[in-house]
VEXSE-688532 format. One record per residue (C-alpha): x, y, z. Coordinates in steps of 0.05 Angstrom, whole numbers. Layout:
<recs>
+--------+--------+--------+
!   east !  north !     up !
+--------+--------+--------+
!      X !      Y !      Z !
...
+--------+--------+--------+
</recs>
This chain:
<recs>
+--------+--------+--------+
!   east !  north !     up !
+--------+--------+--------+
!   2949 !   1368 !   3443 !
!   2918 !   1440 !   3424 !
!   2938 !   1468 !   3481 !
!   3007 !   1446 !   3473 !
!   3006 !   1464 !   3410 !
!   2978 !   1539 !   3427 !
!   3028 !   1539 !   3486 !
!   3094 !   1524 !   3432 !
!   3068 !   1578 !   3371 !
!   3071 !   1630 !   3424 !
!   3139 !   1623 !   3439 !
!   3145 !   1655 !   3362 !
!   3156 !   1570 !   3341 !
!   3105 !   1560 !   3270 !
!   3107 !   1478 !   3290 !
!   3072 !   1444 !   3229 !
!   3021 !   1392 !   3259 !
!   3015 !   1327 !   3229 !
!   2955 !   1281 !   3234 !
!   2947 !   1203 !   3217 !
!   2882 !   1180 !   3207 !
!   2884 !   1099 !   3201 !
!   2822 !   1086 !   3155 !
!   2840 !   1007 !   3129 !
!   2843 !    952 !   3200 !
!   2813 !    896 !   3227 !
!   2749 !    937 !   3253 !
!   2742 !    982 !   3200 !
!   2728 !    922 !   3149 !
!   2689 !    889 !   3205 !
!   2646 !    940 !   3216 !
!   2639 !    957 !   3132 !
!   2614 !    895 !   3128 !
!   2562 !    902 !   3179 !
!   2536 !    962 !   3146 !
!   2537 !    943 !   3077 !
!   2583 !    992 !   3054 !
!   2655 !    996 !   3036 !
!   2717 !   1014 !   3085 !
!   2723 !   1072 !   3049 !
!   2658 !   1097 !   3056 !
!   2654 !   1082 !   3132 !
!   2726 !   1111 !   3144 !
!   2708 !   1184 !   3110 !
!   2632 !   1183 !   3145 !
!   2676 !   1186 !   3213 !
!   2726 !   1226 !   3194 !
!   2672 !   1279 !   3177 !
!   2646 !   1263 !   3244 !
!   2708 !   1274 !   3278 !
!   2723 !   1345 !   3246 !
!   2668 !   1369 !   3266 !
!   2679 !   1348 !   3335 !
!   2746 !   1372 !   3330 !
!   2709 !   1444 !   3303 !
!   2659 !   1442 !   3358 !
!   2710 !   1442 !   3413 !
!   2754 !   1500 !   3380 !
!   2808 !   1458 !   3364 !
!   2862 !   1482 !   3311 !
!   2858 !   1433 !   3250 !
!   2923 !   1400 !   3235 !
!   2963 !   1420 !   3182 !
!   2982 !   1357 !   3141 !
!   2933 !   1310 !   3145 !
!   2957 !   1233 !   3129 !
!   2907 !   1170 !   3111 !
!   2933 !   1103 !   3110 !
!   2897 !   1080 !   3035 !
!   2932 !   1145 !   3012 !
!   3001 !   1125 !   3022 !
!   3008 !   1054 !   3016 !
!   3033 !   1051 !   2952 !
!   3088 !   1102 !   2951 !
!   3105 !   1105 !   3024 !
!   3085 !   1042 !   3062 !
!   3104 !    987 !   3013 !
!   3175 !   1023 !   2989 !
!   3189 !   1028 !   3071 !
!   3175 !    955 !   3073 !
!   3222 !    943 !   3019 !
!   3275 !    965 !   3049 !
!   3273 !    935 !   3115 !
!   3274 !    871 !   3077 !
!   3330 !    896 !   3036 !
!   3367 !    911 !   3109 !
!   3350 !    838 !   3133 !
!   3310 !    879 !   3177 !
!   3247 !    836 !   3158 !
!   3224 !    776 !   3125 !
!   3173 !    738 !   3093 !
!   3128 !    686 !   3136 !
!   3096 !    645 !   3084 !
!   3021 !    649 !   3083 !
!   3018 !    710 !   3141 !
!   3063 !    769 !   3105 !
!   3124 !    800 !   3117 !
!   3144 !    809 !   3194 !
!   3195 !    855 !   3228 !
!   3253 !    816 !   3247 !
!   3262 !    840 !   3325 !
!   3327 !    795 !   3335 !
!   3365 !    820 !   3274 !
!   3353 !    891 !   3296 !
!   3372 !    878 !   3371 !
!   3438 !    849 !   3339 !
!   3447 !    914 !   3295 !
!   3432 !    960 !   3359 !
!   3477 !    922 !   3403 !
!   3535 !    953 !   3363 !
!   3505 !   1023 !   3381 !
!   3493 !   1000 !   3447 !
!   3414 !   1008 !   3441 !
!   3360 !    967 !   3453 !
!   3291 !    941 !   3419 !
!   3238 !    965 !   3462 !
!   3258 !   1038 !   3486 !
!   3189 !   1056 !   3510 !
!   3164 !    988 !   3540 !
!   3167 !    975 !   3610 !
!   3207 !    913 !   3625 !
!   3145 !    886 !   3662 !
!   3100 !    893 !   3609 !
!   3150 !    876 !   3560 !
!   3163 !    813 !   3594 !
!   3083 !    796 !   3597 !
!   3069 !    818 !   3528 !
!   3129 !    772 !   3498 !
!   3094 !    718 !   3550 !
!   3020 !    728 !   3515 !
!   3059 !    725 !   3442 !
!   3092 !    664 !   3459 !
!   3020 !    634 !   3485 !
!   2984 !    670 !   3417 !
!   3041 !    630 !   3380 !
!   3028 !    561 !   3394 !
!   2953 !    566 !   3390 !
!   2948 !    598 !   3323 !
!   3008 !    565 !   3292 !
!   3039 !    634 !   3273 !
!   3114 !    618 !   3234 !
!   3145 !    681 !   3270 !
!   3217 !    685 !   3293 !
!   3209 !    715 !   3354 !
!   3142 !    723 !   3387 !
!   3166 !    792 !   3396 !
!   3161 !    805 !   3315 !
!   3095 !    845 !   3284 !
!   3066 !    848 !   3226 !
!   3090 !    899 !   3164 !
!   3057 !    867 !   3114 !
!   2988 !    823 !   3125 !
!   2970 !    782 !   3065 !
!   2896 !    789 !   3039 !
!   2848 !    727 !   3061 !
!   2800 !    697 !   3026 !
!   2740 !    733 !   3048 !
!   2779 !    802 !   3041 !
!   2759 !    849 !   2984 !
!   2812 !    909 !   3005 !
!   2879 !    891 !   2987 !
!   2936 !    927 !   2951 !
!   2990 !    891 !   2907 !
!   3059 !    882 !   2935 !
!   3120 !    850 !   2916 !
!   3110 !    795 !   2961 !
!   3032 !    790 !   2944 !
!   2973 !    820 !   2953 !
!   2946 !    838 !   3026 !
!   2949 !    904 !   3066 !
!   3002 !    944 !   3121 !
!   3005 !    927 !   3193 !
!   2990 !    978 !   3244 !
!   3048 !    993 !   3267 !
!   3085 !   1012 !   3198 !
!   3039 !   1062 !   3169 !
!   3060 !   1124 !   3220 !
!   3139 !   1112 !   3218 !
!   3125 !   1104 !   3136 !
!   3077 !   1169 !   3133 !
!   3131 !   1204 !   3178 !
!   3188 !   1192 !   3136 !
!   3144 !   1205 !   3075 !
!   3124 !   1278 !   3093 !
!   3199 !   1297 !   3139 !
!   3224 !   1281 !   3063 !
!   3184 !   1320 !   3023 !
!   3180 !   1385 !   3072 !
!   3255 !   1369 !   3085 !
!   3241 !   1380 !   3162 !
!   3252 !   1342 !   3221 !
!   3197 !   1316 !   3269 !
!   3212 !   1333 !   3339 !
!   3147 !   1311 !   3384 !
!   3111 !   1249 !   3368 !
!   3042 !   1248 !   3409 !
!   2993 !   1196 !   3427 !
!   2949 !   1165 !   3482 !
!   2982 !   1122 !   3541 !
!   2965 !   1056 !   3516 !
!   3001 !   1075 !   3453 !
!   3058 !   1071 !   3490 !
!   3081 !    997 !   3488 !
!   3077 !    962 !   3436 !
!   3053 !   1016 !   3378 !
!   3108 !   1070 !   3395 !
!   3162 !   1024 !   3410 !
!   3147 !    982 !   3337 !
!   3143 !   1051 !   3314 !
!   3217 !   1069 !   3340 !
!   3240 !   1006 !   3319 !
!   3221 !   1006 !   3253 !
!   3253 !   1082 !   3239 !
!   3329 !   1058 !   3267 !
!   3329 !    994 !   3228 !
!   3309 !   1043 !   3170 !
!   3360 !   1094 !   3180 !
!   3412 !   1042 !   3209 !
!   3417 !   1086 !   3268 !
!   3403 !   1097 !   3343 !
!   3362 !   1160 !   3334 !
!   3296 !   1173 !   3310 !
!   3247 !   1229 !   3350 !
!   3272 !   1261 !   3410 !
!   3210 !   1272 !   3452 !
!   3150 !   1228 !   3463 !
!   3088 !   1256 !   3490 !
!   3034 !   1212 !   3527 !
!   2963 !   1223 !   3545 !
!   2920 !   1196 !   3604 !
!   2862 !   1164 !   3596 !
!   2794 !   1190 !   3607 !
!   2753 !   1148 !   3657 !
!   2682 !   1148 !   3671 !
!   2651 !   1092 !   3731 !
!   2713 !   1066 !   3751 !
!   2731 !   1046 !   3682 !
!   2766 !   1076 !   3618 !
!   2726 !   1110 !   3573 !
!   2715 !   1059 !   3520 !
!   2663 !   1047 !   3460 !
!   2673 !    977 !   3479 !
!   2654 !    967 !   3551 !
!   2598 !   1024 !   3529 !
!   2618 !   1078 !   3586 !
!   2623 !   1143 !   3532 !
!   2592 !   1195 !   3520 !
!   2598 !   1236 !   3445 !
!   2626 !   1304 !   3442 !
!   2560 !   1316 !   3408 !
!   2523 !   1293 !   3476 !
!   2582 !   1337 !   3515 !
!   2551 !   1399 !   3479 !
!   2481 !   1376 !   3461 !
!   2427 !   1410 !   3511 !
!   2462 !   1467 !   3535 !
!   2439 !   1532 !   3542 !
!   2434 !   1579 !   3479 !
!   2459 !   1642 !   3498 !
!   2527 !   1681 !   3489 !
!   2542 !   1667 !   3569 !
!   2543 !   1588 !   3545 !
!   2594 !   1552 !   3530 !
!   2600 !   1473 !   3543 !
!   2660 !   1459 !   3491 !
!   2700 !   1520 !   3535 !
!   2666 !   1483 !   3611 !
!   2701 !   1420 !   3581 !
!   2769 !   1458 !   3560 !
!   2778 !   1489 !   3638 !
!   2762 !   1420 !   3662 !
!   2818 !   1387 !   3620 !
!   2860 !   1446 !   3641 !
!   2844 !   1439 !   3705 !
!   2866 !   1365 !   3721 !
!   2931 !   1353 !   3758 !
!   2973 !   1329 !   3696 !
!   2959 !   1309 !   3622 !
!   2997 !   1239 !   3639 !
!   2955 !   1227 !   3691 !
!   2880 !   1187 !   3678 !
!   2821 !   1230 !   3700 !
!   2746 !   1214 !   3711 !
!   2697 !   1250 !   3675 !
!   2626 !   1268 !   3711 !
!   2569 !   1313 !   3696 !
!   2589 !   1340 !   3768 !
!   2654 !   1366 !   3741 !
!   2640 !   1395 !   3682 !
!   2591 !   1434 !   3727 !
!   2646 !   1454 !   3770 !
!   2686 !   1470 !   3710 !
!   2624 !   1510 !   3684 !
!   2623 !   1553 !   3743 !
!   2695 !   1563 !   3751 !
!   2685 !   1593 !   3677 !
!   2641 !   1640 !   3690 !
!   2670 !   1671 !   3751 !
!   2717 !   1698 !   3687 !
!   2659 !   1715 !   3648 !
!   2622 !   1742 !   3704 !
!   2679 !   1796 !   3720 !
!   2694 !   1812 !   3647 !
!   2612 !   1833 !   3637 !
!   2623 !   1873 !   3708 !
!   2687 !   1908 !   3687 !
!   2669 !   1926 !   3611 !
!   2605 !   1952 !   3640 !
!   2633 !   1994 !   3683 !
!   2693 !   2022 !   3638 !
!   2629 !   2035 !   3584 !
!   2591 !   2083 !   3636 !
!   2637 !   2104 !   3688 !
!   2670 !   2177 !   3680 !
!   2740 !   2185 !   3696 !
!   2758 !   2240 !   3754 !
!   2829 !   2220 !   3759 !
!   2895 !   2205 !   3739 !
!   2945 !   2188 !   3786 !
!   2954 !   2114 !   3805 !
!   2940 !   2103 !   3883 !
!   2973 !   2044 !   3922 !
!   2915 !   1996 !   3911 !
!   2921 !   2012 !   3832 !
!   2986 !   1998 !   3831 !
!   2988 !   1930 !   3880 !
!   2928 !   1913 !   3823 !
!   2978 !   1923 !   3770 !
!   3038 !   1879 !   3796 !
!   2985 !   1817 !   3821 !
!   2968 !   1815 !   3750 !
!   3036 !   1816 !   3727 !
!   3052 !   1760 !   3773 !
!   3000 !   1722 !   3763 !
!   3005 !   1725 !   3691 !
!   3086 !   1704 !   3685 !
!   3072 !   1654 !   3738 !
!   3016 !   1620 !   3694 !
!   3055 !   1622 !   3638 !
!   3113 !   1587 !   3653 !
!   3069 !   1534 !   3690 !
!   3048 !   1522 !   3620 !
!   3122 !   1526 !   3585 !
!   3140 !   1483 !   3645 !
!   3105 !   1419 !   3631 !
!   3032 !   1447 !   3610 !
!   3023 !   1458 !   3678 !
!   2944 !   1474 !   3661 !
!   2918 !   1471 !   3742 !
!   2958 !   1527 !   3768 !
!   2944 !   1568 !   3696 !
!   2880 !   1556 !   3719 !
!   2881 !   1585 !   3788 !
!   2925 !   1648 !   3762 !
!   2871 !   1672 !   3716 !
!   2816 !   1658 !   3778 !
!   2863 !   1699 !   3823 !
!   2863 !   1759 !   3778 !
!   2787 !   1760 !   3764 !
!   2776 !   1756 !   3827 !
!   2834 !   1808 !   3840 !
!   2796 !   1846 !   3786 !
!   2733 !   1834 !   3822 !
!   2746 !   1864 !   3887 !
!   2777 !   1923 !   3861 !
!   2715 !   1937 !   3825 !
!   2669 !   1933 !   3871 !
!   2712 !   1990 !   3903 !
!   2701 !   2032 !   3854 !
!   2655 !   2095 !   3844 !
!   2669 !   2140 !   3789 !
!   2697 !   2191 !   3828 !
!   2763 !   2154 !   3856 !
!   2777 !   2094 !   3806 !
!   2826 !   2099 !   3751 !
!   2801 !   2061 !   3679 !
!   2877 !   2036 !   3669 !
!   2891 !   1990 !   3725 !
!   2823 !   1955 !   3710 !
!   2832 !   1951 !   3629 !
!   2895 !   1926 !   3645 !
!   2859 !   1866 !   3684 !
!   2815 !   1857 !   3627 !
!   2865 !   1859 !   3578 !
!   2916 !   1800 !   3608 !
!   2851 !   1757 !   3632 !
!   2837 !   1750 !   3550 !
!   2903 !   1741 !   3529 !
!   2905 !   1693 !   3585 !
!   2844 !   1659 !   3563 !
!   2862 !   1658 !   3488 !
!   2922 !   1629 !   3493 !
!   2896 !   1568 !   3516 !
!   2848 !   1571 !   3467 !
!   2780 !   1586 !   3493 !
!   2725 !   1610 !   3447 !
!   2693 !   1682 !   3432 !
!   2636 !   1660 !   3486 !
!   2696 !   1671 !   3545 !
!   2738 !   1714 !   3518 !
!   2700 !   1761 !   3492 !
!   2652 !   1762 !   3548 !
!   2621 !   1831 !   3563 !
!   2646 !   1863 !   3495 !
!   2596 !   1881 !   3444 !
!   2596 !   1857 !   3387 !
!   2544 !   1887 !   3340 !
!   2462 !   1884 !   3344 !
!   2455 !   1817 !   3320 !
!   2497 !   1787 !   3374 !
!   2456 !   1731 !   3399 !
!   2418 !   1741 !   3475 !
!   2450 !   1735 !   3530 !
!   2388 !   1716 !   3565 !
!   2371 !   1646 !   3544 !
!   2318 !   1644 !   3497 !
!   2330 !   1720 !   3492 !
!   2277 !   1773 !   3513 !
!   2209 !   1741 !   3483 !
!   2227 !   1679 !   3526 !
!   2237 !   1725 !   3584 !
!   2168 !   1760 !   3583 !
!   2137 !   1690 !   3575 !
!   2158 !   1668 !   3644 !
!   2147 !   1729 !   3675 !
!   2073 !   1744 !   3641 !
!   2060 !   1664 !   3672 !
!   2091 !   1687 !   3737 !
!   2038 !   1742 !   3741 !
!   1980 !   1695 !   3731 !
!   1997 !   1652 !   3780 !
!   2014 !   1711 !   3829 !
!   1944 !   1751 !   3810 !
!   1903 !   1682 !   3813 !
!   1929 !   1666 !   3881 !
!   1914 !   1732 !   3908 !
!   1854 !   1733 !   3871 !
!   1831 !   1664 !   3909 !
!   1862 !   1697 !   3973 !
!   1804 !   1758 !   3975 !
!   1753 !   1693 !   3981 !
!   1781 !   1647 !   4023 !
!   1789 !   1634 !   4106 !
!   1844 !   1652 !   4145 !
!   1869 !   1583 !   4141 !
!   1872 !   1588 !   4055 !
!   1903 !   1652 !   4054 !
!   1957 !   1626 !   4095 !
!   1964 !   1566 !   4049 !
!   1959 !   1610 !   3991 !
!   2009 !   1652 !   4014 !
!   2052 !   1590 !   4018 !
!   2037 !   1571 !   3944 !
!   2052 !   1638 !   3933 !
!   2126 !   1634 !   3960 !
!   2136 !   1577 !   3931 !
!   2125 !   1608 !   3862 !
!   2172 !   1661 !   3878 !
!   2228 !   1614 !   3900 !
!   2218 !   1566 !   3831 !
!   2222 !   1633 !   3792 !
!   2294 !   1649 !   3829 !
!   2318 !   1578 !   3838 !
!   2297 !   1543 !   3777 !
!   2268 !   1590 !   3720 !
!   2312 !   1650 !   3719 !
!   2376 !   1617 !   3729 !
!   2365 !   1570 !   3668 !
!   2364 !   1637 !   3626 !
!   2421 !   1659 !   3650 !
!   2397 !   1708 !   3713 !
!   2408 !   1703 !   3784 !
!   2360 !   1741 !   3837 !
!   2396 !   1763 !   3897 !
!   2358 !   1759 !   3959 !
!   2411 !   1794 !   4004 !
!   2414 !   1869 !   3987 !
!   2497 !   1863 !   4008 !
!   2516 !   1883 !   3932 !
!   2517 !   1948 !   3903 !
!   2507 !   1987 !   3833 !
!   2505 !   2059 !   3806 !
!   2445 !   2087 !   3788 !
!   2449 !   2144 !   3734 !
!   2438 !   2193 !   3782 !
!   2499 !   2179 !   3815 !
!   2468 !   2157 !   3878 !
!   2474 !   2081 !   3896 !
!   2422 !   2029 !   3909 !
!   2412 !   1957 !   3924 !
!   2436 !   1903 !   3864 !
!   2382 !   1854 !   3860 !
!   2398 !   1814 !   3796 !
!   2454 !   1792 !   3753 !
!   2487 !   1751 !   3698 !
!   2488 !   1684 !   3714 !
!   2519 !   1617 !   3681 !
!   2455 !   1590 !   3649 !
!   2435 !   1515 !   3681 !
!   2422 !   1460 !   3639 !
!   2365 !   1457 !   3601 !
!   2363 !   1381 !   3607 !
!   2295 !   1353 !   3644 !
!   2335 !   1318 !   3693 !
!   2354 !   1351 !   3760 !
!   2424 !   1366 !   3766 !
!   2445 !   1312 !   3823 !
!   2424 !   1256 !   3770 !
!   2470 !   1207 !   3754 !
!   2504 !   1202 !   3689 !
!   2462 !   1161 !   3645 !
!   2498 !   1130 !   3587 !
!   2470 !   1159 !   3510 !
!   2439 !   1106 !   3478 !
!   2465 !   1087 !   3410 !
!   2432 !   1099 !   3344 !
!   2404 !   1025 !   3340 !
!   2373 !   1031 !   3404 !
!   2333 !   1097 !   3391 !
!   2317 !   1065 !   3327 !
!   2272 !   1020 !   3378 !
!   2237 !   1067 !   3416 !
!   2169 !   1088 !   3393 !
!   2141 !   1156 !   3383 !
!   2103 !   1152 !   3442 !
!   2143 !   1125 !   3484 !
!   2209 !   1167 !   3463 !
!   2199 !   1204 !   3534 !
!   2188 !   1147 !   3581 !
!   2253 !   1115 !   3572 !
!   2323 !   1119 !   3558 !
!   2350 !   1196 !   3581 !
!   2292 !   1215 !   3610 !
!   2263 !   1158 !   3645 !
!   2230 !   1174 !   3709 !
!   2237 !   1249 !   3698 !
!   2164 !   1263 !   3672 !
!   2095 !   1251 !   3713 !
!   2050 !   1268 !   3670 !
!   2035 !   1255 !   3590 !
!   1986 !   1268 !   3546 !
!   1940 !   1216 !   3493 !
!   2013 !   1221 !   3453 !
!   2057 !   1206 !   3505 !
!   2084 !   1277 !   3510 !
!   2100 !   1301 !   3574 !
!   2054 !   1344 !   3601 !
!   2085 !   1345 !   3683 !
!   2155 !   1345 !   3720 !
!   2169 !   1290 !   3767 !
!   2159 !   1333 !   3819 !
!   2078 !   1347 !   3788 !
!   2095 !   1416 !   3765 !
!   2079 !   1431 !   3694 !
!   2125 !   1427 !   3636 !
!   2138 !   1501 !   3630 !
!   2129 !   1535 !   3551 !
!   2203 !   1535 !   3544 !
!   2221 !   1463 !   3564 !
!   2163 !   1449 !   3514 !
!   2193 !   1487 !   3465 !
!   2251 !   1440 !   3474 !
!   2220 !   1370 !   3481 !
!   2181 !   1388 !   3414 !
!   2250 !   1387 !   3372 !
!   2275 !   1324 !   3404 !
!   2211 !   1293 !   3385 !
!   2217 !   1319 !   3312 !
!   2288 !   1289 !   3307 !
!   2267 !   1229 !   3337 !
!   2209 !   1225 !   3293 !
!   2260 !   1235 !   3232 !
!   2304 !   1184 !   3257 !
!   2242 !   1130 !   3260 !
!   2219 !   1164 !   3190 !
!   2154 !   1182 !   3223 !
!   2165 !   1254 !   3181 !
+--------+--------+--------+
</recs>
């Protein structure tokens, strides 16, 4: 939804974005109860939750923002009222007030309409079937088994309840957004024009929804456009606090990185992006958020590249050649075609691969260049549309201003920044100077095993240690730089996206968070021999901190760094501090 929403304000539209946040149901009282506190209390503790989230991943807030408890009394119950006014409803002694779907089939009929616009006849069918089943075991007095709740009278055990003119209780689920709707098209004076909500909203919410608005307008037209999202699926299954197969936006972005290269809320973004349609379900995995990660940072990697080289280049000449020019129309191709896969269907896969094709465009022009025979406009053209590009779907300051700079306290792009850099190289150095210093004692059989320690040093400082701060070594001397002095010579590092910083080895399986109430089990010492990081660790000390990898190398200072302020939260959360 912000992407579609970013998509329609830049065709000039100022849409205003309404939110419903349902804070009084079933669960909600449930789960009060549970915790000793009121529905009230639980439903703003989430809602805090859930702007933050909504903060974390650059979303655009909404710009109404509509709670249930806050409109019962002038919307929801008046709505009611009138339905039963229209013979649209009526009371079921000792439930509440039900929608009458029979009386409003016979009023449609004469419009030639229908109750159930949305629902598949299929489901329809089976849901009616499972009503009809619900009915005779539970004794419900309803007309229809097709008719819902409006109006749910308080039970005994229930301490939330509203007065009504039928008695006290609380709304059904289905009338509070057609009641908010109506409530805040009135007072703006505007009409709503996309309603939005997951697939399984579908049938029976969205169709109650529709019903409800044409038996309260007495006509056959309520929104025009309906928008439905896919499911997210993780093992096979939907994504579901229920079956406990989630994972937290606060896990999504918890243990990345920390440098201005890093970005896990704009990995997740391109990922979304990326999948063949919003309709469709798609399966979440650590392994494509990787992929996403990487496809991200082929951006970032030739924004740094090309503001680099616009900052110290020196421009000889003017005049556009053929390659400048077949630069300048890819990007203008790419760029209208991306577009109007958006405008056509938020066509997010092939936006995608438009703004890949002109980095990489971008890219091999630039590593054409020298000084002497490249032209600055082609290339800060390049720039310019891959930004746009990027902020138009709504990626953060970490992407799209990638390679700019910002001021001198813009935060490292080296993870850790430089201190943490001279750590693992001063360690490097030890290790390097003690094996050679062994080497100058030993046989011809220990040198050569010491020069095999020694290798193996140098390949965990380019495989594992520099490209968790953000820096790839490059072996092969096939790329090329400038050197001040105008003459060129070999490129042996760059930029890289930072790996995670999380103990476990990439290939691991996803591991599902444990909840609050289970940490709340785990003991101090034990905090790193279980849950997350089971099996990752060989090696503790008397407190059961780790003190070796699986793999018997030892916990570097950095990772140590790290595990110290999960163990302080922990200890926090066990009010060990």
């Amino acid at each position: 939804m912000d992407v579609f929403r970013r998509v329609w304000e830049s065709t000039g539209a100022r849409p205003v974005f309404v939110l419903n946040i349902t804070d009084v149901d079933d669960k909600i009282i449930a789960a009060a109860a549970h915790n000793s506190e009121s529905p009230a209390e639980l439903a703003r503790r989430y809602e805090e939750t859930f702007w933050r989230d909504l903060d974390a991943l650059n979303c655009l807030r909404p710009t109404i923002v509509t709670r249930v408890t806050e409109h019962i009394e002038s919307a929801i119950i008046p709505y009611i009222e009138r339905l039963v006014h229209q013979n649209m409803a009526y009371l079921a002694p000792g439930e509440g007030i039900y929608f009458d779907v029979r009386a409003f089939d016979e009023m449609m009929q004469r419009m030639n309409s229908r109750y159930g616009k949305l629902a598949p006849s299929v489901q329809a069918k089976d849901f009616i079937l499972e009503n009809q089943r619900n009915k005779r075991t539970t004794g419900e007095s309803k007309k229809d088994p097709r008719d819902f709740a409006l109006w749910k009278f308080r039970k005994p055990d229930e301490n939330v309840h509203w007065a009504s003119p039928w008695g006290e209780g609380r709304p059904g689920w289905h009338i509070e957004c057609s009641a908010m709707i109506e409530s805040v098209s009135s007072a703006l004076n505007v009409p709503f024009c996309v309603h939005a909500g997951g697939i399984d909203l579908q049938f029976p919410h969205h169709t109650n929804e529709i019903a409800q608005a044409e038996a309260y307008h007495m006509r056959d037209h309520w929104i025009e456009h309906w928008l439905h999202i896919g499911h997210l699926h993780i093992d096979g299954l939907k994504m579901s606090k229920s079956l406990k197969n989630f994972i937290t936006i606060e896990d999504l972005l918890a243990d990345y990185p920390s440098s201005t290269l890093s970005s896990p809320a704009d990995d997740f973004r391109l990922w979304c992006l990326s999948t063949s349609s919003y309709r469709s379900p798609v399966t979440y995995s650590q392994e494509r958020i990787e992929q996403a990660k990487q496809k991200r940072f082929e951006l970032v990697r030739f924004l740094i590249d090309a503001e680099a080289w616009l900052r110290h280049s020196v421009t000889k000449r003017k005049k556009w050649t053929a390659d400048d020019v077949s630069l300048f129309q890819l990007v203008q191709t790419k760029h209208a075609r991306g577009r109007d896969s958006l405008l056509n269907d938020l066509g997010g896969a092939l936006y995608v691969d438009c703004m890949l094709d002109i980095a990489h465009a971008g890219s091999r022009y630039l590593s054409e260049c020298s000084s002497a025979i490249c032209s600055h406009e082609p290339l800060t053209n390049v720039v310019v549309v891959l930004r746009e590009m990027m902020s138009l779907v709504g990626f953060s300051d970490s992407t799209t201003k990638a390679g700019q700079h910002t001021g001198v306290n813009e935060p490292p792009r080296i993870v850790g920044g430089e201190s943490a850099l001279l750590d693992e190289l001063a360690q490097f150095r030890s290790a390097v100077r003690a094996l050679a210093m062994k080497s100058m004692k030993d046989d011809l059989n220990n040198i050569k095993q010491n020069l095999s320690a020694l290798l193996q040093s140098c390949d965990e400082l380019r495989d594992r240690t520099l490209p968790s701060m953000g820096i790839a070594l490059i072996d092969e001397k096939t790329e090329e730089g400038e050197s001040k002095a105008g003459k060129t010579i070999p490129k042996i590092w760059q930029l890289c996206a930072p790996t995670s910083n999380r103990p476990q080895e990439q290939d691991t399986p996803f591991q599902r968070p444990l909840s609050l109430d289970e940490l709340k089990t785990i003991p101090l010492h034990d905090f790193f021999k279980v849950g997350q990081y089971a099996g990752h660790f060989a090696d503790f000390d008397e407190t059961g901190f780790p003190t070796k990898n699986k793999d018997g190398s030892d916990v570097s200072s950095r990772l140590r760094k790290k595990l110290l302020k999960k163990l302080e939260k922990h200890a926090n959360r066990l009010g060990k501090i």
